[in-house]
ROVEX-822454 format. One line per 3 residues: number of its first residue (from 1); their letters; for each residue z, y, x of N, C-alpha, C, O. Coordinates in pm, whole numbers. Layout:
<pts>
NUM) A) Z/Y/X/Z/Y/X/Z/Y/X/Z/Y/X ~ ...
</pts>
This chain:
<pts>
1) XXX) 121/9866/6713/253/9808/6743/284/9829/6891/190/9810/6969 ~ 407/9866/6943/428/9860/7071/491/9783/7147/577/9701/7115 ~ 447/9810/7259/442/9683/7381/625/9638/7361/719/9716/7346
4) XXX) 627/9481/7368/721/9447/7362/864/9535/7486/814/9567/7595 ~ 1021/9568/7472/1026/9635/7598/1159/9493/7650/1219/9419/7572 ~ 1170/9497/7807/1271/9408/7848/1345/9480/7992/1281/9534/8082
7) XXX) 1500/9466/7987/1553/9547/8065/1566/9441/8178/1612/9327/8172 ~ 1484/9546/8343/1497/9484/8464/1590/9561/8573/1568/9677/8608 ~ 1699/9478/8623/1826/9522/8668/1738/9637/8806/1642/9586/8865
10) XXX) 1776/9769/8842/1698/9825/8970/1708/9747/9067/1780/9647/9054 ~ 1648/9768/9175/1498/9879/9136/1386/9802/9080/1382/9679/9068 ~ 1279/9904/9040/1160/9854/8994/1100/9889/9090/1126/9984/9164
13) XXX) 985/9789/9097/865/9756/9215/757/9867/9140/716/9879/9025 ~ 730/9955/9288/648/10052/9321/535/10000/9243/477/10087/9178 ~ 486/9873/9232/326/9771/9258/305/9683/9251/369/9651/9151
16) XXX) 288/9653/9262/229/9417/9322/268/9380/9195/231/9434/9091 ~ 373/9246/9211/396/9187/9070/553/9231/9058/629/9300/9125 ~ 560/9173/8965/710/9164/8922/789/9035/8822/775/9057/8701
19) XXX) 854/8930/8849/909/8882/8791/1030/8875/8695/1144/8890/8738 ~ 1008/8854/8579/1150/8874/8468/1263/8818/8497/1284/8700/8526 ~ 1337/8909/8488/1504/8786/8489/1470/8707/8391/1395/8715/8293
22) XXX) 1573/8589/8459/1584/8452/8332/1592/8499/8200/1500/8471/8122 ~ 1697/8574/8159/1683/8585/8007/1597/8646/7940/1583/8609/7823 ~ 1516/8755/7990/1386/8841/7939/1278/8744/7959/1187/8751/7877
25) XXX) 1267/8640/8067/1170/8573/8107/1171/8474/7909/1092/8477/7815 ~ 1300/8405/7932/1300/8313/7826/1282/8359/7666/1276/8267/7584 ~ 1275/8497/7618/1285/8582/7536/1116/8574/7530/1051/8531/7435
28) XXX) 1061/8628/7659/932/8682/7638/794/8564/7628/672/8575/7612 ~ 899/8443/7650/831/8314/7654/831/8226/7505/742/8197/7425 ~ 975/8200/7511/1001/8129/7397/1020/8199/7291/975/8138/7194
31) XXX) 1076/8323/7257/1064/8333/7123/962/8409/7112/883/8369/7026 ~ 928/8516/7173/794/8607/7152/655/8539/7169/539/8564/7135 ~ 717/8446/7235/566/8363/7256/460/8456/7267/376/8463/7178
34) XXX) 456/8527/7364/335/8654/7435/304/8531/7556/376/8443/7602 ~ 156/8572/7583/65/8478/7662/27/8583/7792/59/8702/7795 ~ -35/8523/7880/-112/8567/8020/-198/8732/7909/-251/8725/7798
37) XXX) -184/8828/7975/-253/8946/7933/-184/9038/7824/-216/9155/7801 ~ -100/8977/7770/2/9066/7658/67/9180/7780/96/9162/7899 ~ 74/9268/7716/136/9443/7701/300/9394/7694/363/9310/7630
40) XXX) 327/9485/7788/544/9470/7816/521/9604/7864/428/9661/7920 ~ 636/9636/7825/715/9784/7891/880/9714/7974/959/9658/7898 ~ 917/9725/8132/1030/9710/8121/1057/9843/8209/977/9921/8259
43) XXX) 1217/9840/8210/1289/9990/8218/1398/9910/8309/1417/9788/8317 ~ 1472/10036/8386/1591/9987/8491/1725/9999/8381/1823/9925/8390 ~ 1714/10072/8309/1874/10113/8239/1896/10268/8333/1987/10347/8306
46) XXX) 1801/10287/8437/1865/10436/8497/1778/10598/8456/1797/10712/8501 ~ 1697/10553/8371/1578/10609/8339/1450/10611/8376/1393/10716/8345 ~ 1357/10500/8455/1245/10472/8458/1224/10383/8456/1305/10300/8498
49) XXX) 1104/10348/8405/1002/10234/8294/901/10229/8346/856/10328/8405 ~ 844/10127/8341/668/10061/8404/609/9990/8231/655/9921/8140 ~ 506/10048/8261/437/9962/8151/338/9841/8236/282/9889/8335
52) XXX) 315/9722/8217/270/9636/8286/181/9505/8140/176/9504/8017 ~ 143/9441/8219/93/9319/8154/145/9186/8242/161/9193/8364 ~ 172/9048/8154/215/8945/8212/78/8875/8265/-29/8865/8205
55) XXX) 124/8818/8432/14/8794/8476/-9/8689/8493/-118/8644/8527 ~ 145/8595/8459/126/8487/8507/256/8382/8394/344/8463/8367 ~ 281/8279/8345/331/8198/8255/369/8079/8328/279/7998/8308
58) XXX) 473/8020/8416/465/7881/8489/646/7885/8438/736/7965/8465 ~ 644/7765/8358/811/7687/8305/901/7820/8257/887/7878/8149 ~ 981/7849/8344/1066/7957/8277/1016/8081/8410/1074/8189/8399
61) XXX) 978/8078/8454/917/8224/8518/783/8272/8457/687/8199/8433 ~ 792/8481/8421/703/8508/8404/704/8614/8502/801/8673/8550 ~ 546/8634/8531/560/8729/8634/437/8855/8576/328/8834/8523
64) XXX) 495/8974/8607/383/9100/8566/330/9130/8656/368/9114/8772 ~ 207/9193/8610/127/9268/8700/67/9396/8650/135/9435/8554 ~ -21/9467/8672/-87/9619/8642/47/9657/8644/90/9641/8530
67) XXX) 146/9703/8727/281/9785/8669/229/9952/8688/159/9995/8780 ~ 279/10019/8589/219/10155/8597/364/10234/8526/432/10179/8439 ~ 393/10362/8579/504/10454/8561/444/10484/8460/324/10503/8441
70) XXX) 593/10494/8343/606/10535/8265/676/10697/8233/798/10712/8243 ~ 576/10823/8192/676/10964/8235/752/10968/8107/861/11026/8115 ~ 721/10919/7991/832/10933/7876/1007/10930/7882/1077/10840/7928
73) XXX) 1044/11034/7832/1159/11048/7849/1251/11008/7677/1209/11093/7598 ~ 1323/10942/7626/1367/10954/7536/1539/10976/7515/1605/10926/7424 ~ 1597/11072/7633/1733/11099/7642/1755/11219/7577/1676/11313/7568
76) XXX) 1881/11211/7525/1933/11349/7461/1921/11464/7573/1933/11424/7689 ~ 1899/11598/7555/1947/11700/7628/2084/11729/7602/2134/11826/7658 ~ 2166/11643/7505/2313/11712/7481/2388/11527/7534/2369/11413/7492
79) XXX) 2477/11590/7649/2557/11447/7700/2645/11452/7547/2679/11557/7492 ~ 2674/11307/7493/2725/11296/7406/2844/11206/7472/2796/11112/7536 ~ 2969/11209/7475/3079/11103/7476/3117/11032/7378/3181/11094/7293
82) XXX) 3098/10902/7356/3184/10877/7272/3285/10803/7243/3273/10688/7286 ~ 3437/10835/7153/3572/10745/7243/3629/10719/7104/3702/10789/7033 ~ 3572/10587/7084/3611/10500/6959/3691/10397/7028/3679/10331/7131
85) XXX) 3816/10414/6889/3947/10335/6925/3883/10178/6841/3809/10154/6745 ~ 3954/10104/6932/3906/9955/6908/3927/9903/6740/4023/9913/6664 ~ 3840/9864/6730/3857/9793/6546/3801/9659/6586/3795/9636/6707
88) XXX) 3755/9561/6494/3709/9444/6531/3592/9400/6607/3501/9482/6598 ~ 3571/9320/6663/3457/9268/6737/3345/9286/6679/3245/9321/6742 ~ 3347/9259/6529/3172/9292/6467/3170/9462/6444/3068/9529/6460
91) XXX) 3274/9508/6411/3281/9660/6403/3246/9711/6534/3133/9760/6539 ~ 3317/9712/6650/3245/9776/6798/3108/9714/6845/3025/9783/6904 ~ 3087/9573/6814/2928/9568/6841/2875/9662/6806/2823/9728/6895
94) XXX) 2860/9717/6653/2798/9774/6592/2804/9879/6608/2692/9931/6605 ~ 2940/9995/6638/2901/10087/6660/2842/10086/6830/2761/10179/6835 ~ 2846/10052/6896/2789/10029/7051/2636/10038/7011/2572/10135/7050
97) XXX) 2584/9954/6944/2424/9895/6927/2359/10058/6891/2260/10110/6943 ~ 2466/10128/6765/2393/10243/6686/2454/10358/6737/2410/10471/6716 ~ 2575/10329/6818/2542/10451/6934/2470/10461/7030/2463/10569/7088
100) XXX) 2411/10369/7064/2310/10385/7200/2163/10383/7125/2062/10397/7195 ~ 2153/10370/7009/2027/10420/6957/2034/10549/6897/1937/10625/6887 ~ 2149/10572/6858/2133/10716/6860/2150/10829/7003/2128/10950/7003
103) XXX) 2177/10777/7072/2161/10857/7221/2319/10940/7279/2341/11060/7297 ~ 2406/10826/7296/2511/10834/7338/2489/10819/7482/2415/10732/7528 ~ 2583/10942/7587/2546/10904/7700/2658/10831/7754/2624/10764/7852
106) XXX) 2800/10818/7719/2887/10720/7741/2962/10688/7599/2946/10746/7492 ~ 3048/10581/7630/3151/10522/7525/3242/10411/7572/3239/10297/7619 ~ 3321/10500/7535/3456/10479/7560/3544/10386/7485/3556/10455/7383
109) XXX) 3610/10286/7463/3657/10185/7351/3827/10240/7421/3856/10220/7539 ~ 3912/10301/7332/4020/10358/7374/4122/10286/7236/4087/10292/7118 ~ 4240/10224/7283/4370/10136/7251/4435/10267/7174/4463/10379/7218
112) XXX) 4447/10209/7046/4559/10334/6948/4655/10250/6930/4649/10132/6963 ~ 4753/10308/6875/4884/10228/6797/4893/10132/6688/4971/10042/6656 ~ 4731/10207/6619/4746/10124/6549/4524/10040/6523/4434/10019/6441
115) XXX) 4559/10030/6651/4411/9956/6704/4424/9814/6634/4526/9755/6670 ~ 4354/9750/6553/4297/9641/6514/4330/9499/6601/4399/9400/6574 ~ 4224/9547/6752/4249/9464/6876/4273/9490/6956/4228/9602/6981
118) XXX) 4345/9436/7052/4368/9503/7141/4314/9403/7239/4301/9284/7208 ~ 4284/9446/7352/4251/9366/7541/4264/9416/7606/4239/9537/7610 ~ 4338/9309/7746/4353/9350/7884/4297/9237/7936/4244/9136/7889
121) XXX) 4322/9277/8039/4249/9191/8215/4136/9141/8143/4072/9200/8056 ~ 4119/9023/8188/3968/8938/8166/3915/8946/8027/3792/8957/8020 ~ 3985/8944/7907/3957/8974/7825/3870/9099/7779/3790/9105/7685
124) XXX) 3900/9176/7849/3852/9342/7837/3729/9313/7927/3614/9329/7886 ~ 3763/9265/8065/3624/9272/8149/3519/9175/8052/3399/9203/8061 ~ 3548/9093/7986/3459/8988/7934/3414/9074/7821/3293/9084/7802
127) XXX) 3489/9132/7752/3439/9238/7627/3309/9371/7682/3211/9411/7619 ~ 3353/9407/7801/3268/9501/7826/3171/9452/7849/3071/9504/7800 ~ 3155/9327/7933/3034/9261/7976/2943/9268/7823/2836/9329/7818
130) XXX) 2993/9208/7720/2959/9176/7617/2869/9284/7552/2750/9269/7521 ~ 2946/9397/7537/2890/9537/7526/2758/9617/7541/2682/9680/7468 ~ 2772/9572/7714/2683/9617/7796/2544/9537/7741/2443/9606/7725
133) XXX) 2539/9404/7715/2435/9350/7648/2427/9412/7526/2329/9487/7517 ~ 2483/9406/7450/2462/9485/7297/2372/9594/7305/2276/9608/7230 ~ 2416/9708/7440/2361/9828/7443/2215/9803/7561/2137/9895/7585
136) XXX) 2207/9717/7601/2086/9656/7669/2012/9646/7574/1915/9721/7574 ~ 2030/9547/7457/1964/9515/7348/1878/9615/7259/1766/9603/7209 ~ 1996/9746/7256/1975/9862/7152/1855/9918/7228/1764/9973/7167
139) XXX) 1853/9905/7368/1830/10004/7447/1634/9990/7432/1544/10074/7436 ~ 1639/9825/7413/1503/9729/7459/1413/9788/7272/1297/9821/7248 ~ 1534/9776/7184/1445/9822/7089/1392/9975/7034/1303/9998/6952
142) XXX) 1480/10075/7109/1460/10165/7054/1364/10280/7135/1299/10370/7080 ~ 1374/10253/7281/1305/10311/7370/1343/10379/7500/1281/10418/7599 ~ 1491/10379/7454/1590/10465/7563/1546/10382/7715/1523/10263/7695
145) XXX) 1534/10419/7841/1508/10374/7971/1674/10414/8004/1712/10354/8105 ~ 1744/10471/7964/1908/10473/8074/2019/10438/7989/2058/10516/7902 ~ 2064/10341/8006/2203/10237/7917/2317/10379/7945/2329/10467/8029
148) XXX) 2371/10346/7846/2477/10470/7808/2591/10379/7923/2567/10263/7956 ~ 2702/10449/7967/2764/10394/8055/2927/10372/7949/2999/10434/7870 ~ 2916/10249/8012/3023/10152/7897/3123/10171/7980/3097/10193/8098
151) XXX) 3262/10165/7934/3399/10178/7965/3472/10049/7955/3429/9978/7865 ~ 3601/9982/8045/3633/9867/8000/3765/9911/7874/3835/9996/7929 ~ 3809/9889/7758/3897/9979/7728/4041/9994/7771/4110/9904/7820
154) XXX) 4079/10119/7749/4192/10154/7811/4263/10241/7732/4194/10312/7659 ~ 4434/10261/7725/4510/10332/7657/4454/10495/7630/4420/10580/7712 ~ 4460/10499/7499/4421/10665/7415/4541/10774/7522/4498/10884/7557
157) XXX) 4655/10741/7557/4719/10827/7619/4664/10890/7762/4664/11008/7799 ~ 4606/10742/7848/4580/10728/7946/4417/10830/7944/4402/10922/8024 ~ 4363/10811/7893/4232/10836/7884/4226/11025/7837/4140/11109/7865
160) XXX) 4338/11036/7769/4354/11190/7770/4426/11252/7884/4407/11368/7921 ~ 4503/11176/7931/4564/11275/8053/4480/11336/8133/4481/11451/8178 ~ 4384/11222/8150/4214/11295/8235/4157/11406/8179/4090/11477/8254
163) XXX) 4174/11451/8006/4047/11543/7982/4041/11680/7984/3932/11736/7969 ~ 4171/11758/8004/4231/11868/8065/4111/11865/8205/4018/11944/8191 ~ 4111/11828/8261/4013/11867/8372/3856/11864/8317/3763/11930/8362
166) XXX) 3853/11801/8244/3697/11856/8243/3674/11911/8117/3741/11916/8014 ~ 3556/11955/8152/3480/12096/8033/3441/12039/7883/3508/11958/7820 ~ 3333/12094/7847/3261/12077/7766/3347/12095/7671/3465/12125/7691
169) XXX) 3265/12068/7492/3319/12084/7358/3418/11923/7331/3375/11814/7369 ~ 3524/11938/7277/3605/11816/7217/3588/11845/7087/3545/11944/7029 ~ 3631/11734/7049/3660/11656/6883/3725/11564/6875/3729/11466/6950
172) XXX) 3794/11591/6767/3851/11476/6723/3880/11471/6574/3942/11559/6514 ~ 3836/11375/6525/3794/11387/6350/3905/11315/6304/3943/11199/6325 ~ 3973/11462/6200/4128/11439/6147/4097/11448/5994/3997/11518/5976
175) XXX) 4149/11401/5881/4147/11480/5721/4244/11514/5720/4355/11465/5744 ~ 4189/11644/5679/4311/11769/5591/4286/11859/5720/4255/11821/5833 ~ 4308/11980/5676/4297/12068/5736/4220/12141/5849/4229/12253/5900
178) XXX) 4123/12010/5873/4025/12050/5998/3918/12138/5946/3884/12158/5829 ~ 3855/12204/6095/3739/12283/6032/3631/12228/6038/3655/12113/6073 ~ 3508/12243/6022/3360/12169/5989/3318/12196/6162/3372/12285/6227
181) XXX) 3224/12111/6216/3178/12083/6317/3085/12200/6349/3097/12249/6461 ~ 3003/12247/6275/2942/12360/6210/3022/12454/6268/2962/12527/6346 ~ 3117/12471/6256/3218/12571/6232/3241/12631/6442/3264/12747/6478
184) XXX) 3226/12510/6537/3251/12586/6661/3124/12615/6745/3006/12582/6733 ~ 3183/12678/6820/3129/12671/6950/3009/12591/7018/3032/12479/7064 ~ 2903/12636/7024/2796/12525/7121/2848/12482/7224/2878/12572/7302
187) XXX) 2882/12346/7270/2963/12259/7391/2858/12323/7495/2738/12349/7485 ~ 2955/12339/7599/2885/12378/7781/2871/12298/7815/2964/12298/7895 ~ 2807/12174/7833/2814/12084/7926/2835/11948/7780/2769/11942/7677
190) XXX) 2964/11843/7830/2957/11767/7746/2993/11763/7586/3069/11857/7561 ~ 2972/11711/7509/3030/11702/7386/3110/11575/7327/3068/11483/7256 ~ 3241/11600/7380/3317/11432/7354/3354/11440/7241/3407/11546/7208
193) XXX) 3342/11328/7137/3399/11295/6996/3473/11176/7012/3435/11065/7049 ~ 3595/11219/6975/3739/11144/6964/3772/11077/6809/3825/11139/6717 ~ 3727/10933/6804/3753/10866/6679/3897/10770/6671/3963/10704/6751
196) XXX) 3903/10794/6561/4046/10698/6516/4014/10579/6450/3923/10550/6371 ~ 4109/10514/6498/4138/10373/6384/4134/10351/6267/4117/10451/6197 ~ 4149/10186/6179/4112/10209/6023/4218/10282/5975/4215/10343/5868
199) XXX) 4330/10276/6065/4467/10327/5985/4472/10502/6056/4585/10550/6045 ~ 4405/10563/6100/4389/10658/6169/4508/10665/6254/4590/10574/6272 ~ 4510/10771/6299/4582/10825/6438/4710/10834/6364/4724/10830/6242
202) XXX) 4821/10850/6473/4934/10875/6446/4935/11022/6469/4840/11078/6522 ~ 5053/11091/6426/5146/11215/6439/5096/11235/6615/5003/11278/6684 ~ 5167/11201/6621/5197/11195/6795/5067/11217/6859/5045/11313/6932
205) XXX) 4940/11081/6814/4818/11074/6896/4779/11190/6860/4779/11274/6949 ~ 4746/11222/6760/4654/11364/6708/4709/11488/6793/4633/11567/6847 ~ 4853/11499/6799/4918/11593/6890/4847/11582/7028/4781/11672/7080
208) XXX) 4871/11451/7084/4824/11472/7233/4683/11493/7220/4649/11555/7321 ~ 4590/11473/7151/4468/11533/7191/4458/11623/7125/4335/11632/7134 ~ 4493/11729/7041/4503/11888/7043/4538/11914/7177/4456/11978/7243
211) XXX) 4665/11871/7242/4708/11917/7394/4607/11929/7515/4610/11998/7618 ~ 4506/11827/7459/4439/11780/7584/4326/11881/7539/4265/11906/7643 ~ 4257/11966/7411/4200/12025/7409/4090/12025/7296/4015/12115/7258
214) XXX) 4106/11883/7252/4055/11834/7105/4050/11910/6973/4145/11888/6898 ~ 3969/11984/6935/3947/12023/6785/3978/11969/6698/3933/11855/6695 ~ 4057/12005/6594/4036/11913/6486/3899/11923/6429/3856/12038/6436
217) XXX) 3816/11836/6373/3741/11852/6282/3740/11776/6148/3826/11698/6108 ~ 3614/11819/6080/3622/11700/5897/3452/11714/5899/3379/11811/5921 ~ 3422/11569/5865/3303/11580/5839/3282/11568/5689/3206/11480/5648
220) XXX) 3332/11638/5617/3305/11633/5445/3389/11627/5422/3479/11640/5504 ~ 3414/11596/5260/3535/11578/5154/3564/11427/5175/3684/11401/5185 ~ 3481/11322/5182/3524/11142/5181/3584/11151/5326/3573/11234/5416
223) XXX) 3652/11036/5313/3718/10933/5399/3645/10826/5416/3631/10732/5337 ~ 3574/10846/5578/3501/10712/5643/3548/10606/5701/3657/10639/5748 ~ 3532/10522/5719/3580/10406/5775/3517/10431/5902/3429/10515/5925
226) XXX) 3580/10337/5996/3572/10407/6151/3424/10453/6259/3379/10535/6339 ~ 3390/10295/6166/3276/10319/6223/3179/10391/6183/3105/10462/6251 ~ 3177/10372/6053/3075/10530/5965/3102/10687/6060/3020/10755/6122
229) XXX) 3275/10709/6033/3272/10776/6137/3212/10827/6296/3194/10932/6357 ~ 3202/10725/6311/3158/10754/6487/2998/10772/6444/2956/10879/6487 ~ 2933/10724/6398/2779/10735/6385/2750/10836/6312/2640/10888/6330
232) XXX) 2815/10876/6239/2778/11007/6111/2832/11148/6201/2769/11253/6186 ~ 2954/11142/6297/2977/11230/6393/2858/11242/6524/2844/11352/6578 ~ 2794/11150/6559/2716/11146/6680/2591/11227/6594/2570/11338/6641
235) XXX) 2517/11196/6491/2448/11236/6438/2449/11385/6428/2388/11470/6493 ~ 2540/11394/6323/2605/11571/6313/2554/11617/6440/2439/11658/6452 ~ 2661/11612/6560/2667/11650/6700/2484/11650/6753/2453/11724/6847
238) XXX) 2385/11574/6692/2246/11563/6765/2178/11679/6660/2084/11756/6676 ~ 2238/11665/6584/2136/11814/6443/2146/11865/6496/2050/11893/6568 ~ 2334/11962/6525/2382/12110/6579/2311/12128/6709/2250/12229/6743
241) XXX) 2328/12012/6785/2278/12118/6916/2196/12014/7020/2177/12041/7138 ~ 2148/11880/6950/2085/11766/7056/1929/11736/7043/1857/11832/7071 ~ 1878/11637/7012/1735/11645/6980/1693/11597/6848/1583/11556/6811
244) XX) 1821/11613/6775/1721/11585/6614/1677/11704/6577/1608/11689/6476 ~ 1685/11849/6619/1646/11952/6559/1515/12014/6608/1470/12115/6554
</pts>
């Protein structure tokens, strides 16, 4: 079984000891109930990890010791984007949690017309915050050492005017008439996948991201629901050209 893992904000200590933030502390106390000498792995979120043992147990502080570098790497070689339009709160947890275990290097939560939810100001900053734990969470169980970098969300228009400047392969998953993913080009650089809403994209949206440089694609004959979508596309995208192959 492996060492329990808990995310420590940078930097990590070269040596000596190291103490848990409050909430990993209270995690690794109270519910894991691990004692003086138990095995931990913690990680920055930037890509390096210490494997250590707890050295010490006093109220709500725990503190490690033996800290030793970890060289394991578990990041994609293919940057993956990913820019899912908002659906409900248990729907974006979820895809957040199983995109960052599948090895998303950003994600994007982008406002459609016909978006589910929508947020601004504090609402949005409080949502991302929210996020960012989700993908902390994903991050602690699956092995990843670097948190995919979360977006606060922002308008589908807004967010394409930017992608004309930069490179890499686009997508954007349309039914009817698209070609199979299969079907292009190995991406130079990044590979952004552009998802739609339960009610999909409008006329218009689908237009502006062809403009902006977006493929159509189809991942099969069914019609997914959004979030199937985004995870069954990230996947695809890790066969063709990332590290499931």
């Amino acid at each position: 079984m492996s060492a329990p893992r808990f995310y420590c904000p940078p930097p990590l200590p070269p040596g000596g000891n190291h103490e848990l933030p409050p909430d990993a502390a209270h995690h690794a106390s109270r519910v894991l109930r691990l004692r003086v000498g138990d095995a931990v792995q913690i990680f920055d979120g930037l890509g390096n990890a210490l494997d250590a043992a707890i050295d010490s147990i006093q109220g709500k502080h725990v503190v490690l010791g033996d800290l030793r570098a970890v060289p394991v790497r578990a990041e994609s070689g293919l940057q993956i984007v990913l820019a899912q339009a908002m659906c409900t709160s248990e729907k974006m947890d979820w895809v957040v949690q199983k995109a960052t275990e599948l090895g998303a290097a950003e994600i994007v939560p982008v406002q459609t017309l016909r978006s589910v939810a929508r947020l601004t100001g504090s609402r949005a900053e409080k949502r991302a915050d929210h996020w960012r734990n989700v993908a902390i969470s994903a991050c602690e169980q699956c092995g990843r050492n670097a948190l995919p970098q979360l977006y606060q969300p922002q308008e589908l228009g807004t967010w394409l005017n930017a992608m004309p400047r930069e490179g890499g392969g686009k997508y954007i998953l349309l039914p009817g008439g698209a070609s199979s993913l299969q079907g292009q080009p190995r991406p130079q650089g990044r590979a952004t996948l552009l998802i739609g809403p339960e009610g999909g994209f409008t006329a218009d949206e689908a237009e502006l991201a062809r403009q902006a440089g977006f493929a159509p694609i189809l991942l099969g004959p069914r019609v997914m629901r959004t979030e199937t979508a985004a995870l069954a596309g990230i996947a695809a995208l890790q066969t063709l050209w990332g590290d499931f192959n």
